[in-house]
C-alpha positions as semicolon CSV with decimal commas, in nm:
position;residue;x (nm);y (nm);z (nm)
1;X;13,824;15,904;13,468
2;X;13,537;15,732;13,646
3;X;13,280;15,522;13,461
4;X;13,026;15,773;13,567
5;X;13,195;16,022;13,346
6;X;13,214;15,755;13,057
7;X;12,840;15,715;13,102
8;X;12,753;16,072;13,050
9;X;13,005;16,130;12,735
10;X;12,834;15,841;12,584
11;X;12,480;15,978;12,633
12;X;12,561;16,307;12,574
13;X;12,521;16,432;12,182
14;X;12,832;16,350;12,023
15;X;12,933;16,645;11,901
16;X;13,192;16,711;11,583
17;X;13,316;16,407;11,451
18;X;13,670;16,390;11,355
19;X;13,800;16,591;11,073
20;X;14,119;16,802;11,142
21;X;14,408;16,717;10,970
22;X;14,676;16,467;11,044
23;X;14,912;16,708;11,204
24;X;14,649;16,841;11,407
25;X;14,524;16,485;11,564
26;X;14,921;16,388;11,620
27;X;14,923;16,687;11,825
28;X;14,610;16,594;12,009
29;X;14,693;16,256;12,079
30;X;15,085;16,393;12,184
31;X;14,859;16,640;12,471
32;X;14,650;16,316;12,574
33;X;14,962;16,110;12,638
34;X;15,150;16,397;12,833
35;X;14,854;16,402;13,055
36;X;14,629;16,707;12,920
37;X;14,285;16,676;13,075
38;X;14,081;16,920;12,881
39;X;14,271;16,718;12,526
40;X;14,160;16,427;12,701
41;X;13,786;16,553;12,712
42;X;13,827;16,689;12,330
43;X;13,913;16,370;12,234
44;X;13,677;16,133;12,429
45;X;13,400;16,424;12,227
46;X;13,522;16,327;11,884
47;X;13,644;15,966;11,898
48;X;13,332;15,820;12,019
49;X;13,157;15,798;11,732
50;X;13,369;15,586;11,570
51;X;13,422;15,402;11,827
52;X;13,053;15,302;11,850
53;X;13,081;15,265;11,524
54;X;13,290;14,947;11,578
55;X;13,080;14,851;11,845
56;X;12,758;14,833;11,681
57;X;12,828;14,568;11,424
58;X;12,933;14,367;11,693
59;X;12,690;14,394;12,001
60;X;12,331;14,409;11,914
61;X;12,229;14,489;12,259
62;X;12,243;14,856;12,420
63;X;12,311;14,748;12,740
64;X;12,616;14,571;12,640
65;X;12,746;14,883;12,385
66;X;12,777;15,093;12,678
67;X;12,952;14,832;12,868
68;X;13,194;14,745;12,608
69;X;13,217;15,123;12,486
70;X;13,324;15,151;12,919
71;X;13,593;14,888;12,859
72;X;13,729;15,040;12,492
73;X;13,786;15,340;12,683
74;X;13,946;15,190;12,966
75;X;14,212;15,013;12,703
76;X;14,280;15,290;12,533
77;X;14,365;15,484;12,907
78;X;14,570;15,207;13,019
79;X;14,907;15,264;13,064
80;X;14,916;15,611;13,004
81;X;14,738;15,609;12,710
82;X;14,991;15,364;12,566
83;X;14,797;15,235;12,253
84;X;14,755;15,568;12,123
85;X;15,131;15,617;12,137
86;X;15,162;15,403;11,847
87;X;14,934;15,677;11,585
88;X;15,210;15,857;11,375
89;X;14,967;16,040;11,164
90;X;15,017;15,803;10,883
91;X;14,641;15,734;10,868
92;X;14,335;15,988;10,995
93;X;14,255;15,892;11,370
94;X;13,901;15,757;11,280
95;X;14,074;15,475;11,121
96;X;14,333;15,446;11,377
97;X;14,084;15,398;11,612
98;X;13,827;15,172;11,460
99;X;14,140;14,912;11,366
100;X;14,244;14,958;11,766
101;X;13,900;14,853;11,835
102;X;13,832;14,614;11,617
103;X;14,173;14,458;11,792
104;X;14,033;14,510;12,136
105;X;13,715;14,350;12,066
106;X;13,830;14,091;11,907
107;X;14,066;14,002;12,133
108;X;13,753;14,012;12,387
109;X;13,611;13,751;12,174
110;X;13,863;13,480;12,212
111;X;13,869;13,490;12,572
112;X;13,476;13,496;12,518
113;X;13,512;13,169;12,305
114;X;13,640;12,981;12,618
115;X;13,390;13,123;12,889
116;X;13,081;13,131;12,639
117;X;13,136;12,952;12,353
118;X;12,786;12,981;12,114
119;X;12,760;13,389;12,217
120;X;13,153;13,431;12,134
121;X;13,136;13,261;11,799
122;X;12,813;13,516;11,708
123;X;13,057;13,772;11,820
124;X;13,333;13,638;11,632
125;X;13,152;13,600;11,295
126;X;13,043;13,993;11,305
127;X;13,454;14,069;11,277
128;X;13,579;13,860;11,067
129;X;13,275;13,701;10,818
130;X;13,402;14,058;10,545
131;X;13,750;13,921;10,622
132;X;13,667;13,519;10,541
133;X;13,469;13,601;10,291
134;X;13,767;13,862;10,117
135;X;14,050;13,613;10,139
136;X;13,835;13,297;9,970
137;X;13,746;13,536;9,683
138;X;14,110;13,691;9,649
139;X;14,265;13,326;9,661
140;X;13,993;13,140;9,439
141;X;13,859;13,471;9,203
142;X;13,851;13,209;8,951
143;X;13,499;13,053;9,114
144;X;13,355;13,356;9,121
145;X;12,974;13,298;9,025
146;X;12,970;12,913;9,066
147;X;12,837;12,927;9,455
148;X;13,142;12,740;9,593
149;X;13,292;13,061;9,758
150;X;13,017;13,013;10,009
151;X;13,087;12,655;10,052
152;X;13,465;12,732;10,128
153;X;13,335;13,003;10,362
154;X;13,133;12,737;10,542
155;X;13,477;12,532;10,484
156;X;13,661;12,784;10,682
157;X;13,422;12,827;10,975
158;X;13,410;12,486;11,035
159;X;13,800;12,431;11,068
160;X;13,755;12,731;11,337
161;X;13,484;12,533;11,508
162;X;13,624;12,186;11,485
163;X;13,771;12,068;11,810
164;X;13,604;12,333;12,070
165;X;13,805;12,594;11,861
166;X;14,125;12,415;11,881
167;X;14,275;12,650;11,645
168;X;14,135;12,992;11,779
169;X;14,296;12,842;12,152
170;X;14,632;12,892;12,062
171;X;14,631;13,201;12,110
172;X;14,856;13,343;12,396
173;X;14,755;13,688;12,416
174;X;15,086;13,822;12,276
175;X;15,049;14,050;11,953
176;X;14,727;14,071;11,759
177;X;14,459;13,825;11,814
178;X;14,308;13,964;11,392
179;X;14,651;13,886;11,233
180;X;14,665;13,534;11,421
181;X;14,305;13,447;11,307
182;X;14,398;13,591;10,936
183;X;14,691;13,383;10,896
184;X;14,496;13,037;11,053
185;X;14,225;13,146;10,775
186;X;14,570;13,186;10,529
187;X;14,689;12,849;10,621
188;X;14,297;12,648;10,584
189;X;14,264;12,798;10,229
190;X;14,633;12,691;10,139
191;X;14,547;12,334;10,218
192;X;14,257;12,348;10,014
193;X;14,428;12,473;9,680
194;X;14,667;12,190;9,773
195;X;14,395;11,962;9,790
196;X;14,246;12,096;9,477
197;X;14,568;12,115;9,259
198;X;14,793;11,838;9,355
199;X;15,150;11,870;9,381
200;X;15,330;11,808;9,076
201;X;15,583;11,456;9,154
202;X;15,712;11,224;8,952
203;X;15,585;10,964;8,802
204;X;15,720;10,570;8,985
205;X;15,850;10,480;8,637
206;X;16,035;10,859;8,569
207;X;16,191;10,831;8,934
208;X;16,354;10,524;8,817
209;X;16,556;10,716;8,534
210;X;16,884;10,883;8,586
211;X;16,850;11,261;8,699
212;X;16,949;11,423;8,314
213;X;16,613;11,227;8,205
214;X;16,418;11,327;8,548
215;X;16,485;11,683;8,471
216;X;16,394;11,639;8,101
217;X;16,077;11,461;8,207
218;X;15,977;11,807;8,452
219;X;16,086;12,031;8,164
220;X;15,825;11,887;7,864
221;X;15,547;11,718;8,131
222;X;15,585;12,068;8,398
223;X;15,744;12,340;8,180
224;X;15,619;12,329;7,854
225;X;15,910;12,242;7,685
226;X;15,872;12,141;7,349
227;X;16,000;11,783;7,359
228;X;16,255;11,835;7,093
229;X;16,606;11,750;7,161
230;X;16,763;12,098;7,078
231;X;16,543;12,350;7,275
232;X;16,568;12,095;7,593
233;X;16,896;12,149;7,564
234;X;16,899;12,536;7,579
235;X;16,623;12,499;7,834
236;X;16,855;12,307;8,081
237;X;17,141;12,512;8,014
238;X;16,952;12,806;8,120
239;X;16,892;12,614;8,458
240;X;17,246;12,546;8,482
241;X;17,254;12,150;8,393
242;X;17,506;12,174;8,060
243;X;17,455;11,841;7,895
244;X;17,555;11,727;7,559
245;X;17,337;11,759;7,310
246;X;17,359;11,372;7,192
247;X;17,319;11,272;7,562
248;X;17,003;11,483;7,577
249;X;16,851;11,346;7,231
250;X;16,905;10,968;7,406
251;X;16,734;11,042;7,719
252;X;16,476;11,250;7,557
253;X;16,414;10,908;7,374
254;X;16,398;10,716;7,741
255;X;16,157;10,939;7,834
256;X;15,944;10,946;7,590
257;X;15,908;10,568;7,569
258;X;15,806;10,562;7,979
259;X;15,558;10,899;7,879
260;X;15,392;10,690;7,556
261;X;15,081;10,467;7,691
262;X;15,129;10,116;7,562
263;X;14,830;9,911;7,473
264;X;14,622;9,766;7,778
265;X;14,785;9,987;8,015
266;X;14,600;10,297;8,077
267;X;14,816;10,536;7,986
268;X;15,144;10,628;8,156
269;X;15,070;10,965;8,191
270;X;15,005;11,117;8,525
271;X;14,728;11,368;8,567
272;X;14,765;11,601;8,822
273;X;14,461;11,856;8,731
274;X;14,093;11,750;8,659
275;X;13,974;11,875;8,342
276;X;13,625;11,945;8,476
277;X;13,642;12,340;8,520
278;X;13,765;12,438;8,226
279;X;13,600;12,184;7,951
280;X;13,263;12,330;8,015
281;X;13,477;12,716;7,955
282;X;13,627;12,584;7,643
283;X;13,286;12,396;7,506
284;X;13,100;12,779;7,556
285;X;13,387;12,986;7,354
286;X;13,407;12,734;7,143
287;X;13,058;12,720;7,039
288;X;13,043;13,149;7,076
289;X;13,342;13,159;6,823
290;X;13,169;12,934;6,601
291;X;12,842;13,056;6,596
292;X;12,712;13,398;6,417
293;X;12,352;13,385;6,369
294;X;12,047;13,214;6,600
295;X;11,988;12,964;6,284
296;X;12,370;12,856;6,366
297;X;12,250;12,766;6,789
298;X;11,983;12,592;6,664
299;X;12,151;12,413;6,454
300;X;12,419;12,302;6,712
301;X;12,089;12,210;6,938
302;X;12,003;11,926;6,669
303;X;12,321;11,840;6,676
304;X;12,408;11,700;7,034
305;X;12,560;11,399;6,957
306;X;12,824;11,574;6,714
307;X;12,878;11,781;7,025
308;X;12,941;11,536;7,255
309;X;13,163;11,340;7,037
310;X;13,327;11,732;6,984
311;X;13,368;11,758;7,337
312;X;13,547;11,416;7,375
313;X;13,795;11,517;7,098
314;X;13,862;11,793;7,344
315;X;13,925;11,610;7,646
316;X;14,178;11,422;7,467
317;X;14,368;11,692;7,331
318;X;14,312;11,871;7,685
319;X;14,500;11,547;7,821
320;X;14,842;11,650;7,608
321;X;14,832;11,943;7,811
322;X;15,083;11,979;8,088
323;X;14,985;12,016;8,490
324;X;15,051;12,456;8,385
325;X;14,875;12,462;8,104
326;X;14,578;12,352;8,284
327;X;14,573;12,503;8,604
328;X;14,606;12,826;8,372
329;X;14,299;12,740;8,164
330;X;14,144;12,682;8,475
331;X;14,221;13,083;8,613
332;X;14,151;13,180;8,287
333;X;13,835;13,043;8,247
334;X;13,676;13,003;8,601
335;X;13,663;13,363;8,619
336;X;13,418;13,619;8,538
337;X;13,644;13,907;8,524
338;X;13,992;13,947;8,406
339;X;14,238;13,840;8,552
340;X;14,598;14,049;8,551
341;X;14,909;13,895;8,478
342;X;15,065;13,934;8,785
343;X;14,763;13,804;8,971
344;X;14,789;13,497;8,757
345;X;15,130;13,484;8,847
346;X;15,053;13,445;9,228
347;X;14,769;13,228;9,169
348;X;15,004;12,969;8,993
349;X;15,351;13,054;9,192
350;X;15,488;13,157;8,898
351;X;15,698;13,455;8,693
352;X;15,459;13,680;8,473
353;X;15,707;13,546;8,195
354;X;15,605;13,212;8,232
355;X;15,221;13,352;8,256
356;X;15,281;13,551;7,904
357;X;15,466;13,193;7,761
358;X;15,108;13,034;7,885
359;X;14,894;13,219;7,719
360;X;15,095;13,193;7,400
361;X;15,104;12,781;7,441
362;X;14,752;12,766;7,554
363;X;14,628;13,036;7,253
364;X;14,766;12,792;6,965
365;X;14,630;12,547;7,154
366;X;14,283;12,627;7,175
367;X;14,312;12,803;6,864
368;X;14,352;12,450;6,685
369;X;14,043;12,293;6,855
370;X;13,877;12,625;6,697
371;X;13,953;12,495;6,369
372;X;13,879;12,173;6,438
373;X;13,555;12,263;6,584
374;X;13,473;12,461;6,279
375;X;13,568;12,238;6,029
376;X;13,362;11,939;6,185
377;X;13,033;12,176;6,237
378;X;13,096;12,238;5,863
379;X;13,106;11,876;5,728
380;X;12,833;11,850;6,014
381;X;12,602;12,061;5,793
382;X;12,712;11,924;5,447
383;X;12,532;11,622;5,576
């Protein structure tokens, strides 16, 4: 089919849209691809609108819509029709199409990044800025409302940028151009929970101790283990070390010692998580639990330097915490909408049993500073 023919489908009204059902459009495309002229006609009539569709949110210009509407329709003829080949009916044809499209044009794009690089990045932006912007709120739904999913969007486009597009380059053509640019976007937000929650490692002084105390040391300072000598030991055997129980109580001891701050030292105790997203959480609910009546808030307004010595008390008890226990106060509190348990799960590369054992720890936890808080606003007011 000429582009002169292409030219007058395209200005011509376009007609039904699709809407038969999937059986129907299988059987289409099957008459297209066995070389059926008047199916190919029916179809060009009902799959250009979404096709321009596509096309619109990406060029701006009329001009170049028809031009790139010329070369859509040129892909999907070549080779016998050979990317429609691939519909099965699973999904309506509309959408078939507009994801075929949306993989053509991109796929434009990065060749367009090398000839032109400032009008191929525009281009770039209009397809995937929904699909940046998705995968920074689905990874970090726990800064939702705080203004830094735009700066990790800017984040992202600037690892795509950096280097003349290094990244976007190594493309080779083979497969889909959309999946390789989703799993370089993947990879960049990866790094940046790594660089936001540190790896949990051992301590210099633990790494020193024999492997019975290492593991004991990962169990209380990574688990949550209670550091008592009997539930360590049922906690190990469940992870298949079987030591005995006197030879746990002794290294629980060794441990202990190297996890105790001495005097003048700083505290032994690594800390892998900063505090600073979920204190200001925990000083709200504690202060909305606390408080029933306006009288009450003003009241805590007179009182900011019990508050701030309040708040101290917390960061110290927030330190006892293990590297889990904060990272899940962090999801907990950093969002603005639940979160489910299994989302939690994949947040912290976890079990949702380990999530539900969270909760409990972190509930009796916070549940004491509750008290605490209440009984110090009370002698607070006795004054």
């Amino acid at each position: 089919m000429g582009d002169d023919t292409l030219t007058k489908f395209f200005l011509a009204p376009p007609g039904a849209s699709m809407g038969g059902d999937p059986a129907s459009e299988q059987a289409l495309v099957a008459r297209i691809c066995a070389g059926d002229q008047a199916a190919a006609a029916e179809f060009l009539r009902l799959a250009i609108p979404p096709i321009t569709l596509v096309i619109e949110k990406i060029e701006k210009d009329q001009a170049e819509q028809k031009a790139v509407l010329l070369f859509v329709l040129a892909k999907l003829k070549e080779d016998g029709y050979r990317r429609l080949r691939a519909f099965k009916g699973r999904a309506r044809l509309a959408t078939f199409l507009k994801l075929t499209v949306r993989e053509l044009l991109a796929q434009r794009v990065a060749a367009r990044l090398k000839d032109d690089p400032n009008a191929g990045w525009v281009r770039f932006k209009r397809i995937f800025d929904q699909d940046i912007r998705s995968a920074v709120a689905r990874r970090f739904p726990f800064d939702s409302g705080s203004g830094r999913w735009e700066d990790l969007y800017q984040d992202i486009c600037e690892k795509l940028i950096e280097d003349n597009f290094r990244r976007l380059h190594k493309y080779s053509g083979e497969g889909s151009f959309v999946g390789f640019t989703l799993e370089i976007v993947e990879n960049l937000l990866t790094d940046i929970m790594r660089r936001d929650v540190p790896r949990q490692r051992l301590p210099a002084a633990v790494q020193r101790l024999p492997q019975l105390e290492q593991d004991i040391y990962k169990a209380i300072a990574w688990k949550g283990c209670a550091p008592e000598a009997a539930r360590l030991a049922e906690f190990l055997r469940s992870r298949d070390v079987d030591p005995e129980p006197d030879a746990v109580g002794e290294a629980l001891s060794r441990v202990m010692e190297v996890m105790t701050p001495r005097k003048g030292d700083g505290g032994a105790r690594p800390k892998t998580v900063s505090l600073d997203a979920i204190l200001g959480g925990v000083e709200e609910k504690l202060k909305d639990d606390a408080s029933n009546t306006p009288e009450e808030d003003l009241l805590l307004a007179e009182e900011e330097r019990e508050r701030e010595s309040l708040i101290a008390t917390v960061r110290r008890s927030a330190a006892s915490l293990s590297a889990e226990e904060k990272l899940y106060l962090q999801v907990v509190f950093g969002s603005s909408e639940k979160i489910a348990r299994r989302e939690i799960a994949q947040l912290l590369g976890c079990s949702v049993t380990d999530v539900d054992r969270l909760k409990q720890k972190t509930q009796r936890w916070f549940a004491t500073l509750r008290q605490n808080f209440q009984d110090h606003h009370g002698r607070a007011r006795e004054m």
